[in-house]
N, C-alpha and C positions, 0 to 999 in steps of 0.2 A: 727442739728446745721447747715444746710442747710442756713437758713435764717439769720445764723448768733447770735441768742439769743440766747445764754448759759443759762439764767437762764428760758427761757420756756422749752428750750431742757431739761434741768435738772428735774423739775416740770413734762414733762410729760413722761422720762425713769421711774422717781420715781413711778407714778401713773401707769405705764406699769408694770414695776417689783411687783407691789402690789398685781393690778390684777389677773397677771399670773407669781408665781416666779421662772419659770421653761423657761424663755422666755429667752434664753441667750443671744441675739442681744439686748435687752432692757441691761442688766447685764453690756454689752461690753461697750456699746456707754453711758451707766452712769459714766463707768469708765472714758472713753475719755472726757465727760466734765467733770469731777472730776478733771481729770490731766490737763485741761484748766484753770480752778480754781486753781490750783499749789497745790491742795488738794491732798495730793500725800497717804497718810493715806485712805482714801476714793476712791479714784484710786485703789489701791492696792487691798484693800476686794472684789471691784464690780469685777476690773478682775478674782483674782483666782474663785468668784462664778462662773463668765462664764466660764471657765475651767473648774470645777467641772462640769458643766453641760454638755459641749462640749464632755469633757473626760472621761466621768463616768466609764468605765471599767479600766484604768487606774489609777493604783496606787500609790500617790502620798506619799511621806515622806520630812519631812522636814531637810535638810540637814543642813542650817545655817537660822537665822532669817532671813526671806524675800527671800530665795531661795528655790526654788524646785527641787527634782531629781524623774526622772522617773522609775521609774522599771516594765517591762513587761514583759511579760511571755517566754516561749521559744517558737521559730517560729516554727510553724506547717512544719512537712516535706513535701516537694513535692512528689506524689507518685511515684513509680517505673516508668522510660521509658522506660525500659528495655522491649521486648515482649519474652512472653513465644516462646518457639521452639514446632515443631511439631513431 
């Protein structure tokens, strides 16, 4: 969107995301001219895909229609600082 045309920008994230649907910067900025458009439905899907793909170990649940909550695992301990005695 660079140049300002929302509808080539659109046209060619579509043809990006086709190609390769694992391309989550294509995903993102479909979103963003989606929500240029006030396509807020269409905004919404292309986000959470870039998320999905951004996020992938991250488990998502849906808490309320249109919301996400995160739940992640428990944090790895830091190993002991302590040094053995001699």
């Amino acid at each position: 969107m660079r140049n300002r045309d929302p509808v080539a920008a659109r046209e060619r994230f579509a043809e990006a995301v086709k190609l390769d649907p694992s391309y989550a910067s294509a995903w993102a900025n479909l979103g963003a001219v989606a929500l240029a458009y006030r396509d807020y439905p269409a905004a919404e899907q292309a986000y959470e895909k870039a998320v999905a793909l951004i996020l992938p170990a991250t488990r998502r649940t849906s808490a309320a229609p249109g919301r996400w909550t995160e739940r992640r695992s428990r944090p790895k301990r830091w190993p002991s600082t302590r040094r053995c005695s001699r």
